[in-house]
C-alpha positions, 0 to 999 in steps of 0.5 A, spaced: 486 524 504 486 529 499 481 534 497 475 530 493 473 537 488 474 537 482 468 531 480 465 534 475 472 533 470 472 526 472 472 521 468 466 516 471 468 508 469 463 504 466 462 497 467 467 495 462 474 494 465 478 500 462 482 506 466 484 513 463 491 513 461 495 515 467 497 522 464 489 525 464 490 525 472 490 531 476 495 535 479 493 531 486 493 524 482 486 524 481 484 520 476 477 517 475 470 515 478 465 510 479 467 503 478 467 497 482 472 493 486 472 487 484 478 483 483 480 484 476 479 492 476 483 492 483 489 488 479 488 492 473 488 498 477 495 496 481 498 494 474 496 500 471 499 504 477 493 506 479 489 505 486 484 506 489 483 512 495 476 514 498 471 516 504 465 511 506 460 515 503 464 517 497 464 513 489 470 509 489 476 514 487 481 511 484 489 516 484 496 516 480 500 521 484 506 524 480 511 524 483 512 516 486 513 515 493 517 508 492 522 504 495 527 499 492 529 494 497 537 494 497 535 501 499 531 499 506 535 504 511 535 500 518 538 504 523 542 503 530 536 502 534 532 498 529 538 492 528 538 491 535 531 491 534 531 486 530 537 481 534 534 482 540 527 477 539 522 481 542 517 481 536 516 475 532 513 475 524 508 471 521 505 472 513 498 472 511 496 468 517 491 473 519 489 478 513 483 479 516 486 481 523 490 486 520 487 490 515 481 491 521 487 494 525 490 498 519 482 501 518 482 502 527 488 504 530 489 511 531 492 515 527 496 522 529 492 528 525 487 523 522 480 522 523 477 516 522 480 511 516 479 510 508 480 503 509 471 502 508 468 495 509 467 496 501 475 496 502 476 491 507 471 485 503 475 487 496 482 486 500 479 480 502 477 477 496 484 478 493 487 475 499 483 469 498 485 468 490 493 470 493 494 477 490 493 480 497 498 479 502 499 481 509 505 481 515 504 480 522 508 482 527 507 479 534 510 481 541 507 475 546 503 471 542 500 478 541 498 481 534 502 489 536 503 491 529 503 489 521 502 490 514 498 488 508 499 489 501 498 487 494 503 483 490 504 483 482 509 477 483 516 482 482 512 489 485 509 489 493 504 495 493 504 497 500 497 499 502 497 501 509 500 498 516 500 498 523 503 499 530 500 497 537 507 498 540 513 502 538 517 499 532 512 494 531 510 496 523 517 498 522 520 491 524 515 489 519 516 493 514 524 492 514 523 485 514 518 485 508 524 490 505 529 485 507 525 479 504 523 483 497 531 484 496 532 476 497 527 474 492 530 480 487 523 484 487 524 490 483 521 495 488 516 497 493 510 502 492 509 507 497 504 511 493 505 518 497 511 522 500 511 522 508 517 523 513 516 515 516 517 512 509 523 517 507 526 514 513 525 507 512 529 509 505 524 511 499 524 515 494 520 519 490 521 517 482 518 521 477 510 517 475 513 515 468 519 512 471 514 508 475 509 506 470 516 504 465 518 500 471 510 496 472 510 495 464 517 492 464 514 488 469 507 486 466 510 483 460 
């Protein structure tokens, strides 16, 4: 997670249901302070391109990088090991069967350079809420009738915001990934929210766009 300084410039939300304009973000994509996670300030917060990041004993942070780490569905890079993958039915995918399962894996599978998770119980609660009022949506990936990996994100209708995913085992979060991809073309979705830049997610096709372009394409959407 980022460096969490420079709170004395922040703006600190009130109760009202209200964020900053994305542009008043700081060179890291630090926004705003304070507020709650309920429902209405989460969907609020993803349709304004903005969401929240923080540490279990920090005020809830809420971020709008620039640029945009996103991916476009038709862009989904599926390589040569990845499609026999895919054909030889080693795992299996189910879809918000269990949302709690996966984002309790997403909060405690260990991460290379990572110490501990940003996924708080504060978090966990907020994103079960919003599953259970059918915003929220996870998939899961299944080698044995064991869960080895998934992902869980929000859905806007014509935009998934990617939260986090997992993997128990090689290739399980990217099989999930590329079949959430794959799923998201057909049903003509416009992109996936990445948040931020990695290797893994360059990989699998995304692309960094300008915040701008992003925040265009959400308002086109919100209409």
């Amino acid at each position: 997670m980022q460096d969490q300084g420079h709170k004395n410039s922040l703006l600190f939300l009130s109760e009202e249901l209200v964020f900053p304009s994305v542009e008043n973000a700081n060179y890291d994509g630090l926004l705003a302070a304070g507020g709650d996670l309920s429902v209405g300030r989460l969907l609020l917060a993803y349709k304004s391109g903005i969401f929240p990041w923080f540490n279990d004993d920090a005020l809830v942070l809420w971020w709008s990088p620039d640029p945009r780490m996103v991916l476009y569905p038709h862009n989904i890079k599926v390589s040569k090991s990845m499609r026999k993958v895919l054909r030889d039915g080693r795992f299996r995918l189910t879809k918000n069967t269990c949302f709690k399962e996966v984002i309790e894996a997403c909060s405690s599978v260990p991460r290379e350079n990572q110490d501990g998770t940003w996924i708080t119980d504060k978090m966990k609660n907020s994103y079960l809420r919003l599953h259970e009022k059918g915003y929220a949506t996870s998939y899961e990936v299944w080698e044995n009738d064991v869960l080895v990996g998934g992902l869980y994100g929000v859905d806007l209708g014509t935009i998934f915001c990617g939260e986090s995913m997992f993997s128990k085992v090689s290739n399980a979060s990217k099989f999930a990934f590329i079949k959430l991809a794959q799923e998201l073309e057909a049903k003509n979705y416009k992109l996936i929210d990445c948040q931020i830049h990695t290797d893994h997610l360059e990989s699998l096709g995304a692309e960094e766009i300008p915040r701008s372009d992003f925040i265009k394409i959400l308002q086109a959407e919100n209409k």
